[in-house]
C-alpha positions in Angstrom: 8.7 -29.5 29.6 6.6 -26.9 31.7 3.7 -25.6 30.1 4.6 -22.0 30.9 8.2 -22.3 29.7 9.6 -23.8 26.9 6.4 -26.2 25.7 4.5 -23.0 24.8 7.3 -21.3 23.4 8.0 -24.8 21.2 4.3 -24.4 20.3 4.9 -20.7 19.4 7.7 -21.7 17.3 5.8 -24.8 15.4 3.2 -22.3 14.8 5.3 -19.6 13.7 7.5 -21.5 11.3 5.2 -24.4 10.2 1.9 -23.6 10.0 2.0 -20.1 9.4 3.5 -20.0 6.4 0.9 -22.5 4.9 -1.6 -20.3 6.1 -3.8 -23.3 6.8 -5.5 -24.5 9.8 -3.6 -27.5 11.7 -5.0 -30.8 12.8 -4.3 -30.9 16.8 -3.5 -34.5 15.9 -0.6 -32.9 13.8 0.4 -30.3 16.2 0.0 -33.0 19.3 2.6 -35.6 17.4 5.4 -33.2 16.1 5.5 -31.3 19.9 5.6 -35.3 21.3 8.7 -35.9 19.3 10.0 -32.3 20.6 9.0 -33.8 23.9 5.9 -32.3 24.9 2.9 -35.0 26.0 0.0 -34.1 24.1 -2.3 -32.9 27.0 0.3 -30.3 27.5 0.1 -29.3 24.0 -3.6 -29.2 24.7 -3.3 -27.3 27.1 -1.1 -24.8 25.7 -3.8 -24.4 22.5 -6.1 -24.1 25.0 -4.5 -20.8 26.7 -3.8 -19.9 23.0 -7.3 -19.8 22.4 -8.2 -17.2 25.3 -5.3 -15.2 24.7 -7.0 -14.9 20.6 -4.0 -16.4 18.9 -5.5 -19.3 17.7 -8.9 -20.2 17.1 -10.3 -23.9 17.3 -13.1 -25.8 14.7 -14.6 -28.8 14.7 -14.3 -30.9 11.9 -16.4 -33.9 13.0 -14.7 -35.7 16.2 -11.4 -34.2 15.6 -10.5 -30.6 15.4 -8.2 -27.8 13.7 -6.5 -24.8 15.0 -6.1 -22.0 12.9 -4.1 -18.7 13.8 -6.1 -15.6 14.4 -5.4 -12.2 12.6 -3.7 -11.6 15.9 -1.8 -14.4 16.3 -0.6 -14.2 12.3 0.5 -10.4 13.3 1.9 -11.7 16.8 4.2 -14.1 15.3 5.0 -12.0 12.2 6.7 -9.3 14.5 8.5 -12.2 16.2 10.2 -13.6 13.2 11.2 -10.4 12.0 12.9 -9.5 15.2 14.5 -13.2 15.3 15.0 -13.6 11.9 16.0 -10.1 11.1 14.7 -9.9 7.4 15.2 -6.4 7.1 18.0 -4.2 8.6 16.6 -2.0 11.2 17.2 1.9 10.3 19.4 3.7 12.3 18.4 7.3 13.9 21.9 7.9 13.5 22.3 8.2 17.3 25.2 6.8 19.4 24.1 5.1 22.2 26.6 4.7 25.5 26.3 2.1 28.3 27.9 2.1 31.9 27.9 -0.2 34.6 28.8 -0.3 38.3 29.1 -3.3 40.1 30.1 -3.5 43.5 32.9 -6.1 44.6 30.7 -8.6 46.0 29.3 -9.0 42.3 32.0 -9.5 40.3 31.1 -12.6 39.1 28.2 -10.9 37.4 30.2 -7.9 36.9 32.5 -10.2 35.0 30.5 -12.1 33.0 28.7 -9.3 31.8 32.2 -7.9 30.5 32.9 -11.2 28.6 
């Protein structure tokens, strides 16, 4: 897995779906076994917690030698918005506005022009 690919976005989705709903602060011992058995080596997780951190979505303490990583108020918001436009817990209100779409493609795309159609 590529950090910039789907590692982070596995790490996005452990976070999103396992620890925030607990609403408690991980162990990166945790975090670093469930992404190995999703494939990820556990210096790229670090990594990825790592850019987490600068980015403000998570926030690392130390407890001792080991440490925790706990979702900021901007990650919690971040990943909130997320699963409600994957998860789609509420229906979205319409404006009660028809919306058309056209497409030209010229010959030497039909395959895209194609599988678009499909």
């Amino acid at each position: 897995m590529t950090l910039d690919g789907s590692a982070r976005s596995a790490l996005l989705t452990v976070l999103g779906d396992v620890v925030r709903p607990t609403e408690e602060p991980a162990w990166l011992g945790a975090l670093s076994e469930l992404m190995e058995t999703l494939g990820t080596p556990p210096a790229t997780t670090r990594q990825a917690l790592r850019r987490l951190t600068v980015q403000g979505m998570v926030q690392a303490t130390r407890v001792g030698r080991r440490s925790t990583y706990d979702l900021t108020a901007t990650g919690r918001a971040r990943l909130d918005a997320a699963a409600e436009r994957i998860y789609r817990r509420t229906a979205p209100d319409w404006d009660g506005r028809w919306r058309l779409l056209t497409f030209t493609f010229g010959e030497q795309h039909r395959s895209a022009r194609d599988a678009l159609r499909r």
